[in-house]
Every structure is written in C-alpha cells, then in structure tokens.
C-alpha positions in Angstrom: 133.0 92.3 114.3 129.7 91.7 115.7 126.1 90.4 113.7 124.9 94.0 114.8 128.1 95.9 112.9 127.7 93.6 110.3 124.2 94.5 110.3 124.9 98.0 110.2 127.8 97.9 107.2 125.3 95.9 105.4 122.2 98.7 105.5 124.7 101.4 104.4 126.0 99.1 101.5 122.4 98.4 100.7 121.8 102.2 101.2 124.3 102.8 98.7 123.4 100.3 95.8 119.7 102.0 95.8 121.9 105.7 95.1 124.0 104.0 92.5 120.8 102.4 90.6 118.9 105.3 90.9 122.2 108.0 89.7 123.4 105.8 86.9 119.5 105.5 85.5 118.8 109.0 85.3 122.3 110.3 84.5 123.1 107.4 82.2 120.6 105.2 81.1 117.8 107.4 80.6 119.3 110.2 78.8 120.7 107.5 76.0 117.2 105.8 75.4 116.2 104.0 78.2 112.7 103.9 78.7 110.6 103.5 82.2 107.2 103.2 80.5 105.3 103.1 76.9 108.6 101.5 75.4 108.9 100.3 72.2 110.6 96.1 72.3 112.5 96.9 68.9 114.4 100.0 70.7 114.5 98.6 73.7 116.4 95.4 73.1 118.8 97.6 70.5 120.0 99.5 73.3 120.4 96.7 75.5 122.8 95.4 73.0 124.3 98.8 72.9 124.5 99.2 76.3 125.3 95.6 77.5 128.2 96.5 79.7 126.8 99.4 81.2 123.6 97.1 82.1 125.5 94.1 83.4 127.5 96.3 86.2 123.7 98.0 87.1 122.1 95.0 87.5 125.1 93.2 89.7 125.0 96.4 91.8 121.2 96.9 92.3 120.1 93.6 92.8 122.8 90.8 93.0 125.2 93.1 95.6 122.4 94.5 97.2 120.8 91.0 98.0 123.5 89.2 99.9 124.0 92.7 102.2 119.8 92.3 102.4 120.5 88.9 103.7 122.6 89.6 106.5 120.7 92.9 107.7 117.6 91.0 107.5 119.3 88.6 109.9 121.0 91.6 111.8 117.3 93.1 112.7 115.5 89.9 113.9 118.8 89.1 116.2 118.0 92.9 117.7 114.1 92.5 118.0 114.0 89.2 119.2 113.9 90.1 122.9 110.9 92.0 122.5 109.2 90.1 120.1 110.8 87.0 119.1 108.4 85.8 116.9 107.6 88.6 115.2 111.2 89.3 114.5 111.8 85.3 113.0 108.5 86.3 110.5 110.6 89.4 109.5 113.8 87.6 109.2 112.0 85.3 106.6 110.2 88.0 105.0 113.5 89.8 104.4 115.8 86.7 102.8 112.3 85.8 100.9 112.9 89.0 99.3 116.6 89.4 99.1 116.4 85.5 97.2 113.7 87.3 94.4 115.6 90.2 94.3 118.7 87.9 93.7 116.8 86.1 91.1 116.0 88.9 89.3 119.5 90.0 89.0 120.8 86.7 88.0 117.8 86.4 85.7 118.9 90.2 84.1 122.0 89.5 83.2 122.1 85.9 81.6 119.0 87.6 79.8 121.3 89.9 78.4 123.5 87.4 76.9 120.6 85.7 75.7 119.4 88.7 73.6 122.8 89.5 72.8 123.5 86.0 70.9 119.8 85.8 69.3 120.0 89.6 67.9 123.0 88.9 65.7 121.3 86.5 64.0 117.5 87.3 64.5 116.8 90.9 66.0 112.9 90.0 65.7 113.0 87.1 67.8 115.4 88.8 69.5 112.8 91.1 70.5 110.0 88.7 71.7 113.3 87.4 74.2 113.6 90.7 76.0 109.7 91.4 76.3 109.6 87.7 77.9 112.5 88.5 80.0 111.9 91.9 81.0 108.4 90.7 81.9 109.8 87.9 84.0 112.3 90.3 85.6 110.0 93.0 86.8 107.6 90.6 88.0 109.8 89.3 90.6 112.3 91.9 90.7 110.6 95.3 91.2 107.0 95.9 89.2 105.4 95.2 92.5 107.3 95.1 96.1 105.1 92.5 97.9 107.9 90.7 99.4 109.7 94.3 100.7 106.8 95.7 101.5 105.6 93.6 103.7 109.3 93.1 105.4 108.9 96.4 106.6 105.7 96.1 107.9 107.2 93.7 110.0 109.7 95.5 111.0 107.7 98.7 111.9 105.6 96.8 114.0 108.9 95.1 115.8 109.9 98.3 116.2 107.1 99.2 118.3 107.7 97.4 121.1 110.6 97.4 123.1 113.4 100.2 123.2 116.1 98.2 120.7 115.2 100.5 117.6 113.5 104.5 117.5 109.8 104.7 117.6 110.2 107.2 114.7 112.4 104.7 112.5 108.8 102.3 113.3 106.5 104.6 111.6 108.6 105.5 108.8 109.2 101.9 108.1 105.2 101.1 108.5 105.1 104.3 106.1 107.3 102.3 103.1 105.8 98.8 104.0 102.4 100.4 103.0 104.3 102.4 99.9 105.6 98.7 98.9 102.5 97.6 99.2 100.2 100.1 97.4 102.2 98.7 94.3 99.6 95.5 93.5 97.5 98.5 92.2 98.0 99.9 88.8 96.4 103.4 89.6 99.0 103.9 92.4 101.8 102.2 92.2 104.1 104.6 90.6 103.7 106.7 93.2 104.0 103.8 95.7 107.1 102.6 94.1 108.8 105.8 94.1 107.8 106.3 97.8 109.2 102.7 98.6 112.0 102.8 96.7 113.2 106.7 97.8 112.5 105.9 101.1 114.4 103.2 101.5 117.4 105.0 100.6 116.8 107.3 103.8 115.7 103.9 105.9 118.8 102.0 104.8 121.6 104.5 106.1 119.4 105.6 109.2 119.4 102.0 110.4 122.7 101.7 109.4 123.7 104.1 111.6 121.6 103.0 114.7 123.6 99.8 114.5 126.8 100.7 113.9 126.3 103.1 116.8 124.5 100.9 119.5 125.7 97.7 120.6 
C-alpha cells in the first residue's frame, strides 16, 4: 500500500481516536466525577485511583495511538504538497511530528503518572495530591491546554493547500480556520472556545482528508 493510503488510513484512525476521547469523556468520565475546570486536587486524584483502568485505555487511545497515525499522515501530506510547494510542505511535515512527539509525551507522561499517584495515595493521599496537580499541570501544558504545535501544523497546511491542485481549496480554508482555533488557545479569554473549535473540527478535517487520500492516488 502506498505512503498516500497509508496516509489516508492514518487520518481516519486519527479521526477516530478524537470520537473515542471525546464519547468516553462525556458519557463516562464526566458523569462519574470528572472535572474539566474549577476542580478540587483531593477529588480529583481519588477518582483517578478509582478510575485508573478506565484512564489508562483513554490516554493510550487519545494521545499515544493517535500520535504514531499523526506521524505518518504528517509525512503522508508533505509527500502530496511537495510538488507545489516543497518547502512549505517539509516546514509542515516538521510541524506535524513536533506535535505528534508532545502529544506522545503527554500520553506516556499520563499514564506512568497514574501509577505514580496510584503507589503514593495508599500510603499518603496528601502528597498524593500535590503528585497529580504537578502532573496534570505538566500534562496539559504540553498535551492539550494550548495547541501551539497543531495549530500552527495546520496553518501550514492550509496555506500548502492553496497552491497547486493536490488537495480542495475548501479543505485549505477550513484547515487555516482550525490552525487559527489552535492558535487562539495562548489566550485565556478565548481559548475554550478556541479549543473546542480546534479540537471538533479536527474530527471533521481528519476523516475528510482521509477520504481525499484514500480516494486519489
């Protein structure tokens, strides 16, 4: 199978671990205590402990499984844009594995954190909690508080996707659209709505490129 088909499997995979983070948050996590904002340390790291399995599998799926597909789209799109803008498409190429290796991090960080909390809460559930602010701090920093590294991936892209006929002037603005959603994120008076916009539209962007490669050779 070719980079391209690889390229496409990859976005719908990637496509698919955004629907599985956001259904198993709001259908499971959230409804047994999970918090988005405002949360309280001492609750919070009790129901990581409670919920320890359940967090493991959503943190391999959303960030761990998602970054290696990242990686190989990411490499996918450059191959595609490169005859049109070659170096534009080896800036985006870096931009994308740059944030497929945080997002990676932040995955791998997650989960050893987990057994970190896990060992210190039997025997001190204060410190315990001071563990999981650091952590959690630490994790959203480089694994979703702000999408820098995404954001500007598909700025890149968009403006790839401009030129030349490899990809659909549409799929160009709606990935300039997310790049500036990812972006808007630096600013606290914003970026929830930024990061919904990003991370939503993504979803869409993911299986509509997706498609385009598995469709055009």
């Amino acid at each position: 199978m070719s980079l391209q088909k690889w390229g496409g499997v990859s976005a719908i995979i990637a496509g698919l671990t955004y629907v599985f983070g956001f259904a198993v948050m709001l259908a499971v996590l959230v409804p047994n205590g999970y918090v988005l904002e405002g949360f309280d340390p001492a609750a919070m790291t009790a129901f990581t402990v409670e919920n320890s399995v359940m967090l493991r599998v959503w943190n391999l799926v959303i960030f761990v499984v998602n970054a290696i597909f990242l990686v190989v789209l990411a490499v996918a799109l450059a191959e595609r844009l490169s005859a049109a803008t070659p170096a534009l498409a080896q800036v985006s190429k870096m931009f994308g594995v740059l944030w497929a290796t945080l997002v990676l991090g932040a995955g791998m960080l997650a989960n050893v954190g987990i057994t970190a909390v896990l060992t210190m809460y039997a025997n001190d559930p204060v410190e315990a909690e001071r563990l999981w602010v650091v952590l959690s701090t630490v994790e959203n920093g480089i694994g979703g508080g702000n999408e820098i590294a995404g954001g500007v991936w598909a700025l890149l892209l968009g403006l790839a996707m401009l030129h030349g006929a490899s990809m659909p002037k549409s799929l160009a603005v709606f990935s300039l659209i997310i790049g500036v959603a990812g972006l808007s994120t630096i600013f606290p008076f914003i970026g929830d709505i930024g990061g919904s916009v990003f991370g939503l539209g993504f979803i869409a962007w993911f299986f509509w490129t997706g498609i385009i490669l598995l469709r055009k050779t």
